[in-house]
C-alpha positions as CSV (number, residue, x, y, z in Angstrom):
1,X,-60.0,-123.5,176.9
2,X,-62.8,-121.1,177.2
3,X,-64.9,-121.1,180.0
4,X,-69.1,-120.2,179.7
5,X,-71.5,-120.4,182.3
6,X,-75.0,-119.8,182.6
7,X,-77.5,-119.7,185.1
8,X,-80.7,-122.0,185.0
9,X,-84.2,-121.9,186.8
10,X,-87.0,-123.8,185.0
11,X,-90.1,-123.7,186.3
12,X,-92.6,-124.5,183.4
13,X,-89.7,-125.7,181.4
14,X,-89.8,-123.5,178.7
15,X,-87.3,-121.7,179.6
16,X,-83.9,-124.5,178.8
17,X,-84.3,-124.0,175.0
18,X,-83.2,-120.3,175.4
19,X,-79.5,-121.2,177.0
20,X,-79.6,-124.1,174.5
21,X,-79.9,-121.1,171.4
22,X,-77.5,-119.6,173.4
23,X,-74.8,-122.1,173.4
24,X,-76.2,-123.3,169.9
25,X,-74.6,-119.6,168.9
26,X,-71.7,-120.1,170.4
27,X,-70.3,-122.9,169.0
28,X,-71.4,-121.8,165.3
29,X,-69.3,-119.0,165.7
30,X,-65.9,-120.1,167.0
31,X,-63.7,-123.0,166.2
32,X,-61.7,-122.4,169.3
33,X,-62.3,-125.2,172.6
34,X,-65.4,-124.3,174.7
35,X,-66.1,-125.8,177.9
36,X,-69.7,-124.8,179.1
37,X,-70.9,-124.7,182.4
38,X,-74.7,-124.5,183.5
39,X,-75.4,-123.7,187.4
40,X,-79.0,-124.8,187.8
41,X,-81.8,-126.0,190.5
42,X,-84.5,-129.3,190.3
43,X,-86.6,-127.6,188.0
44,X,-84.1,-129.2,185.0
45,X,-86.1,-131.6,183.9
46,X,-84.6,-135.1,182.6
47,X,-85.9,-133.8,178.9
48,X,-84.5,-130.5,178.5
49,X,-81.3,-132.1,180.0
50,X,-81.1,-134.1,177.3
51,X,-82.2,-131.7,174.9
52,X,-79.3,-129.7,176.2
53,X,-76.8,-132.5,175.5
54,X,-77.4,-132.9,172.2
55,X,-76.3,-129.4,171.3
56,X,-73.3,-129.8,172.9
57,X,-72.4,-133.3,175.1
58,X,-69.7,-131.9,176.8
59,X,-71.5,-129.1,179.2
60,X,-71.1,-130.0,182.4
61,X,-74.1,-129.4,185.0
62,X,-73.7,-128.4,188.5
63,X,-77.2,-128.8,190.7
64,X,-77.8,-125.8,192.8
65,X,-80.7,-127.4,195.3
66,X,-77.5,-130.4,195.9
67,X,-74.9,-128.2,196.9
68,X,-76.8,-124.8,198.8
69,X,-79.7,-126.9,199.9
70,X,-81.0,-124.0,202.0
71,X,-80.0,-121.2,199.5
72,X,-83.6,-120.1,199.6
73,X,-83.8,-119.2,203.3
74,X,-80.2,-117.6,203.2
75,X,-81.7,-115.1,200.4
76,X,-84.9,-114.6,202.1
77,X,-83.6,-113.4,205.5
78,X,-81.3,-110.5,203.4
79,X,-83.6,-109.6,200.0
80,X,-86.8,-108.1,201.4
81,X,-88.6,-107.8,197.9
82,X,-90.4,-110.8,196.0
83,X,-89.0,-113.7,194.3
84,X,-91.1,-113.5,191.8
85,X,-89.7,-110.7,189.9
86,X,-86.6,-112.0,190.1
87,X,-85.8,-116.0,189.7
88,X,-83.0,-117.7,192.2
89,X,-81.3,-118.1,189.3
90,X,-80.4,-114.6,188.9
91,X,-77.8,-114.9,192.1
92,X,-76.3,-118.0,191.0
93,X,-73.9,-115.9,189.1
94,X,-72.5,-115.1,192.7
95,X,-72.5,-118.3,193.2
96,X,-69.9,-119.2,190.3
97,X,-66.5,-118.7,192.4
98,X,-67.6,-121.1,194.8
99,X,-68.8,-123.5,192.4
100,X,-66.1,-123.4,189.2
101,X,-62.8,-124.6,190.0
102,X,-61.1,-122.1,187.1
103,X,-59.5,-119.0,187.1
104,X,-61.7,-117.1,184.8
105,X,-65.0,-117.5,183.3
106,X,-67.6,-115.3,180.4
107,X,-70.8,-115.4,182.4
108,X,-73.9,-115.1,180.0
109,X,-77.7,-114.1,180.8
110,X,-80.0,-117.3,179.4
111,X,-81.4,-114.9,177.3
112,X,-78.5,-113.7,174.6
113,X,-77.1,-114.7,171.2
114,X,-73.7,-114.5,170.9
115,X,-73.5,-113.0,166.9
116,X,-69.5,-113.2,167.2
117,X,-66.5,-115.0,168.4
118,X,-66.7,-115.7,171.6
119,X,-63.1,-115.6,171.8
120,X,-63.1,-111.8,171.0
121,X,-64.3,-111.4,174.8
122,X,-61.9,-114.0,176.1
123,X,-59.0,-112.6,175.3
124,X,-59.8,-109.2,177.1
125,X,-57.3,-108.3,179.8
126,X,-58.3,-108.3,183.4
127,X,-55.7,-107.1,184.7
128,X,-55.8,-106.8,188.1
129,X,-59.5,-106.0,187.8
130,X,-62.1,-108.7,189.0
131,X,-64.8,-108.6,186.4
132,X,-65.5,-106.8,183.4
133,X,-69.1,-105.3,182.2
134,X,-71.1,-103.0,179.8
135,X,-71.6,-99.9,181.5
136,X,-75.6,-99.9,180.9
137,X,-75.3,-96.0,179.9
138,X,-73.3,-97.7,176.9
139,X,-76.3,-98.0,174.2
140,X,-74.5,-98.3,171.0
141,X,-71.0,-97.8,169.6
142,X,-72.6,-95.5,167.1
143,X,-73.1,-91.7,167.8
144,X,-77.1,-90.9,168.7
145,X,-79.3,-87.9,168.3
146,X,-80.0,-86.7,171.4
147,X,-83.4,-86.8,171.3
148,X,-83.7,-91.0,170.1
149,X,-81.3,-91.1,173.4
150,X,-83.5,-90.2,175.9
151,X,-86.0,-92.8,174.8
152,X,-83.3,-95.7,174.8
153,X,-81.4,-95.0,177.3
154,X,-82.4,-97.9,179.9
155,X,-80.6,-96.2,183.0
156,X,-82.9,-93.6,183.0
157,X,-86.0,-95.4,182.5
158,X,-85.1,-97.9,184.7
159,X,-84.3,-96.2,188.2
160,X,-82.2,-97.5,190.5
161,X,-81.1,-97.2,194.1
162,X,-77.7,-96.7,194.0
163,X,-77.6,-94.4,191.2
164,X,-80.4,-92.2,192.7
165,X,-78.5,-92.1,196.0
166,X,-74.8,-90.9,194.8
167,X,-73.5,-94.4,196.2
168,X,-72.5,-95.4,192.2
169,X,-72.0,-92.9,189.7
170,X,-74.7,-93.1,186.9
171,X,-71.5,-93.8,184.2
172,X,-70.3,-96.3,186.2
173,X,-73.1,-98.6,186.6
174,X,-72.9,-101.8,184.6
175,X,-75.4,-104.5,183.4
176,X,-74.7,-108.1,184.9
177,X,-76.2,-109.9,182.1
178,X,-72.6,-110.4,180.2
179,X,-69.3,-110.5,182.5
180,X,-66.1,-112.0,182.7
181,X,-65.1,-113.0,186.1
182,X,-61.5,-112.6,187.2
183,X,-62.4,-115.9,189.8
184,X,-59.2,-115.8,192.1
185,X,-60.1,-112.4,193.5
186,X,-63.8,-113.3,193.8
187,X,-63.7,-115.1,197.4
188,X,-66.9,-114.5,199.4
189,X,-68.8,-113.1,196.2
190,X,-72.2,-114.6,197.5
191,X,-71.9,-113.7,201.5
192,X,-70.1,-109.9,200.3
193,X,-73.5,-109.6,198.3
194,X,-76.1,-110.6,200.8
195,X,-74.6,-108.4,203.3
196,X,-75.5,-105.8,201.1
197,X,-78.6,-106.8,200.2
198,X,-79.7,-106.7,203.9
199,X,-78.3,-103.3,204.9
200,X,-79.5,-101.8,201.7
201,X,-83.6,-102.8,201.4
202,X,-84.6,-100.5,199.0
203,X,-82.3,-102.6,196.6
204,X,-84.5,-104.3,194.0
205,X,-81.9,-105.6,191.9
206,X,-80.9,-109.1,193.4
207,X,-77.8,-109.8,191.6
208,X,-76.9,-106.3,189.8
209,X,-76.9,-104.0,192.7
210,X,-74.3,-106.2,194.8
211,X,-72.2,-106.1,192.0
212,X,-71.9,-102.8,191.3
213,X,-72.1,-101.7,195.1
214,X,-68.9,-103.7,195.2
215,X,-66.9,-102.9,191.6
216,X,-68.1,-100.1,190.2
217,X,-64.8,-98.6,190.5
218,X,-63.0,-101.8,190.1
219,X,-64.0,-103.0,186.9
220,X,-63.0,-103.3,183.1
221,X,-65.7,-101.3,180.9
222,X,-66.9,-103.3,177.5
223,X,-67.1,-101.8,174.5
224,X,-71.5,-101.7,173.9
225,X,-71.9,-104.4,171.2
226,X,-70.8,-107.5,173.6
227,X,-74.4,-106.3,175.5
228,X,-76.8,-104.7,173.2
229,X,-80.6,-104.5,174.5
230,X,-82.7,-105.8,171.8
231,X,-85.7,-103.9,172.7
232,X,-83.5,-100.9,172.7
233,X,-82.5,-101.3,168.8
234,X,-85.3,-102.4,168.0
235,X,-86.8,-99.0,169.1
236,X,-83.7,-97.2,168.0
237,X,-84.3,-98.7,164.4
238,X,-88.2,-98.1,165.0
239,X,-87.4,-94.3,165.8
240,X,-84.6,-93.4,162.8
241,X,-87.1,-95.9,160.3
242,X,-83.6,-98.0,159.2
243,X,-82.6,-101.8,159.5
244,X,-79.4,-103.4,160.4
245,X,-78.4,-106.7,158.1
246,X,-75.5,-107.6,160.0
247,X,-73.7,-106.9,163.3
248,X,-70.6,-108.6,165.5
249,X,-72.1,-108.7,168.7
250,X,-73.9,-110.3,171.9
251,X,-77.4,-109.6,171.6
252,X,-79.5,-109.6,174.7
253,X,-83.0,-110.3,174.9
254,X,-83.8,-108.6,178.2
255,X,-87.5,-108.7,179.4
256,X,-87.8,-111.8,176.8
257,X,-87.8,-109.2,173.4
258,X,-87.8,-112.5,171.6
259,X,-89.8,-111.6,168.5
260,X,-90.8,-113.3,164.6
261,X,-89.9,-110.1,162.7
262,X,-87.8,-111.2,159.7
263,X,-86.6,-107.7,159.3
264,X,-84.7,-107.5,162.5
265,X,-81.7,-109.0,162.6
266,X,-81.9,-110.4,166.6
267,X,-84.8,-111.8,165.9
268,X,-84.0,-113.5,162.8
269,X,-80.8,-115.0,164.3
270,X,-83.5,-116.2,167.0
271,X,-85.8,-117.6,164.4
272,X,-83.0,-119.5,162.4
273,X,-81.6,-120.6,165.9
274,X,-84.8,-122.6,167.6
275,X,-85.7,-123.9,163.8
276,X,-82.4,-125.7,163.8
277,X,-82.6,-126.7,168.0
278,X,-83.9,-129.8,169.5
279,X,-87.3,-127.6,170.9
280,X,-88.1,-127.0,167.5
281,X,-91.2,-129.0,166.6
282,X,-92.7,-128.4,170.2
283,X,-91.9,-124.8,170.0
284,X,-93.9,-124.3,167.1
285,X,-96.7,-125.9,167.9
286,X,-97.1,-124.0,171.3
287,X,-97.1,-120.9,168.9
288,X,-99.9,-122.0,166.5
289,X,-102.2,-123.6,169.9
290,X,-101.3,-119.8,171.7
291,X,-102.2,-117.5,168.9
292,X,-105.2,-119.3,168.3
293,X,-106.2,-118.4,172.0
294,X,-104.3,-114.9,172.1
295,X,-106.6,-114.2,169.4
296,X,-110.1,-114.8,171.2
297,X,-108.6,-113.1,174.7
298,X,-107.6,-109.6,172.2
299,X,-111.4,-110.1,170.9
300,X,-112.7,-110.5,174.5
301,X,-110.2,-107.3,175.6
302,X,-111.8,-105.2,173.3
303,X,-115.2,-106.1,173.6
304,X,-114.9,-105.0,177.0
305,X,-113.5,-101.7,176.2
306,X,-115.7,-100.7,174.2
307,X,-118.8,-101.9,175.8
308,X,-117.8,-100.0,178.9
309,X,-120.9,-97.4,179.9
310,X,-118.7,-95.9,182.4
311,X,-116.2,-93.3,182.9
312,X,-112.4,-94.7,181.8
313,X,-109.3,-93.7,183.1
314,X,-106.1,-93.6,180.7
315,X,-103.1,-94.1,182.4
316,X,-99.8,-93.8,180.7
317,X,-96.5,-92.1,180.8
318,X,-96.5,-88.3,179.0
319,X,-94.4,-89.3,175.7
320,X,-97.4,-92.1,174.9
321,X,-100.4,-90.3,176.2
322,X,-100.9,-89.9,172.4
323,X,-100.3,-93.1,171.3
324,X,-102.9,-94.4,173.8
325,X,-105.8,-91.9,172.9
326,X,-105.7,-92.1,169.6
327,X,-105.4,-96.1,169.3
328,X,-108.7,-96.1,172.1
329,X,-110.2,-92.7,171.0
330,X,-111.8,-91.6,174.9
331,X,-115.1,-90.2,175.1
332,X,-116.1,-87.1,177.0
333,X,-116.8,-88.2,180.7
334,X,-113.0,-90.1,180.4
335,X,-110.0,-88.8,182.2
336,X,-106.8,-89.0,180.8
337,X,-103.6,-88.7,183.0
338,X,-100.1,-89.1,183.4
339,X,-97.8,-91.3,185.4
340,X,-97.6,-88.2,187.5
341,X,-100.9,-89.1,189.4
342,X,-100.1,-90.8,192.2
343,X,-100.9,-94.1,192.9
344,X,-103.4,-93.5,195.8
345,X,-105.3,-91.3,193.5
346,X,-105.5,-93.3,190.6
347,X,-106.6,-96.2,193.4
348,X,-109.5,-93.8,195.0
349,X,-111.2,-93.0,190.8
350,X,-111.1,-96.3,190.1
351,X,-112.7,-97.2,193.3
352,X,-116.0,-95.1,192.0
353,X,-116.6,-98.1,189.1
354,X,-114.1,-97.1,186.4
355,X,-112.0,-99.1,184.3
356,X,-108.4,-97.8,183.8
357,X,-107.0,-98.4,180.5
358,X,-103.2,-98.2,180.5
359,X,-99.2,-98.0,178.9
360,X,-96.2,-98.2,179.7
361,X,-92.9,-98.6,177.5
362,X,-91.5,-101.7,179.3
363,X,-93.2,-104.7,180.2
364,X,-91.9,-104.6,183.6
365,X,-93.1,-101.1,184.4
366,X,-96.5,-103.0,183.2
367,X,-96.1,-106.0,185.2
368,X,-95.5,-103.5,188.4
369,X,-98.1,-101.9,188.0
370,X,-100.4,-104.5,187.7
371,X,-99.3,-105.7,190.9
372,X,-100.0,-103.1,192.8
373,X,-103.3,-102.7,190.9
374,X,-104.5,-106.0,192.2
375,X,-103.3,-105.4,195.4
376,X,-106.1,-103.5,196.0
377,X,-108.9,-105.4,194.4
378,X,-108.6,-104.0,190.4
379,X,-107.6,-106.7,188.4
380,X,-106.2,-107.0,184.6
381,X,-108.9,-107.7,182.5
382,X,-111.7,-107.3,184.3
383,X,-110.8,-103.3,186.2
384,X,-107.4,-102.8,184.1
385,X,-106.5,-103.2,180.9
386,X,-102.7,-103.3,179.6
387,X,-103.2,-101.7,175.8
388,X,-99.4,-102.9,175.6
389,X,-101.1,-106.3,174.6
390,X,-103.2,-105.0,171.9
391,X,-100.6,-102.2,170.4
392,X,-98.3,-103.0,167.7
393,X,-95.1,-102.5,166.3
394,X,-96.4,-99.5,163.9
395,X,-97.6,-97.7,167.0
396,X,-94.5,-97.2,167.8
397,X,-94.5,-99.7,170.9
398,X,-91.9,-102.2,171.3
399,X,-94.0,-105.5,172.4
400,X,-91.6,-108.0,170.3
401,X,-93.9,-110.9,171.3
402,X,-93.3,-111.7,174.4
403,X,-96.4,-113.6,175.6
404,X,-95.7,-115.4,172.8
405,X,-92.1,-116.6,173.4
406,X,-93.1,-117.4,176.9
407,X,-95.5,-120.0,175.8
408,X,-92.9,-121.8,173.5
């Protein structure tokens, strides 16, 4: 018997149908026994319960809220950062060998597609070794120019505590979103990590930087196609001008890179996946009701922009300076600067009535941003404006359609 478990949290309950494709994927691509397990909280709701059953009646559900009822205060008083960037449900992997009464188990992100046998991951050898992972600096199994590398590589773009700080090497450090847990030498997983999490602060990573504080050294590396970023081949593909038809492979949909392009193989499996699911008909009616409204906020955005009498302020990284002057041409009194500004700079101009228009490559970096932007009074849409919204695929920004997908 295989062994899959997820991790649930569902607050608006649209988020259910995405293990459901998931799991959907699985089963269509093995005929070997599957026993699923889903760790989730009280945001389950009765429907997308049931939903979930009729994919597959057999997954068994463990309630988080019924069996750590104070697992909120324990993460509190060690992760000093917000829970909103990262849902509970992200450390209920840590959770698993208290929970599953098996020796081994593939633990999958909600948001994949398994486009293989399962079984192909299964039957890798532990060893003695407690998990196994995709090093993140793993993109493909493919050789790529140097050049394309540096603007897919997520390790870099993505900094992170440990790595920065010579605690983990930068080869070493894997993504948590696909594992295989080796559970009988995984005894005080969830305490091990929250002791880390309170003597290392500057830790944003809830789940990911426990894990890799503790195994970075002990662990068996995947080969890159059981965890490939969508929004990374999709910007590889975007970068080289080629397509993929077919691939053996987990694709990951990290930052919700759902999209509707036809031409891109993740996204078609993803299309062909919720058509055939129990959330269809809802799904795609949320679509047609949110581009409707998407629609008249864009129009509304760039009213704005352009109305503007004032002096604006582009904000973006170097390497899409370009793309964001010459998709909102700036006038003469504008300034245009890089992410090498500091923050308290940027927050004193804008402080003299200007409107900063702004880019970044990954929604999170956006979402950050925006944060700290309102912190201080400017807020999106009225003071700041994330272009990332209006951009499209042929600029050569990887949006997918997120906003979208969350709505479905």
């Amino acid at each position: 018997m295989i062994h899959v478990c997820y991790g649930l949290m569902d607050r608006d309950g649209r988020y259910s149908k995405f293990v459901g494709l998931s799991i959907m994927s699985i089963l269509q691509n093995s005929q070997s026994p599957i026993q699923i397990h889903i760790l989730h909280d009280s945001t389950l709701s009765n429907e997308n319960l049931k939903k979930l059953l009729a994919v597959d009646p057999t997954i068994k559900f463990y309630n988080i809220d019924d069996r750590f009822p104070n697992l909120d205060e324990r993460i509190q008083k060690s992760y000093r950062h917000s829970l909103k960037t990262w849902s509970n449900a992200a450390v209920y992997r840590l959770l698993i060998p208290e929970i599953l009464d098996v020796e081994k188990v593939i633990y999958l992100d909600c948001d994949t597609i398994v486009n293989l046998d399962i079984l192909e991951l299964w039957q890798i050898d532990l060893g003695n070794y407690p998990i196994a992972a995709k090093p993140e600096s793993r993109i493909f199994t493919f050789e790529i120019p140097p050049e394309i590398y540096q603007r897919i590589d997520y390790s870099k773009t993505s900094p992170k505590f440990l790595i920065e700080h010579g605690i983990v090497n930068r080869e070493d450090y894997f993504n948590s979103g696909v594992l295989i847990l080796n559970l009988k030498m995984l005894d005080g997983l969830f305490d091990s990590s929250l002791e880390f999490l309170r003597n290392h602060p500057e830790c944003i990573y809830i789940d990911q930087d426990p894990l890799n504080f503790l195994f970075s050294k002990l662990y068996v590396k995947l080969e890159s196609h059981f965890d490939i970023f969508t929004w990374q081949l999709r910007k590889f593909l975007q970068l080289t001008n080629s397509t993929i038809e077919s691939g053996d492979c987990i694709f990951h949909f990290g930052g919700m890179d759902y999209g509707f392009d036809r031409n891109f193989l993740p996204d078609r499996l993803f299309m062909q996946l919720l058509f055939k699911s129990p959330w269809a008909l809802d799904s795609f009616k949320n679509l047609f009701d949110y581009a409707i409204e998407t629609a008249d906020k864009s129009k509304l955005r760039y009213q704005k922009l352009i109305n503007f009498s004032g002096s604006r302020i582009y904000f973006a990284p170097k390497n899409l300076i370009e793309t964001l002057t010459e998709s909102f041409p700036p006038n003469q009194n504008d300034l245009i600067l890089d992410t090498d500004t500091s923050i308290d700079e940027l927050i004193e101009l804008l402080a003299e009535n200007r409107i900063c228009i702004f880019l970044f490559e990954f929604a999170k970096q956006s979402q950050i941003f925006r944060e700290i932007l309102e912190s201080h009074g400017f807020f999106e849409d009225e003071t700041i404006f994330d272009t990332m919204k209006l951009l499209t695929k042929s600029q050569g920004i990887s949006t997918g359609t997120r906003n979208f997908v969350r709505r479905i």
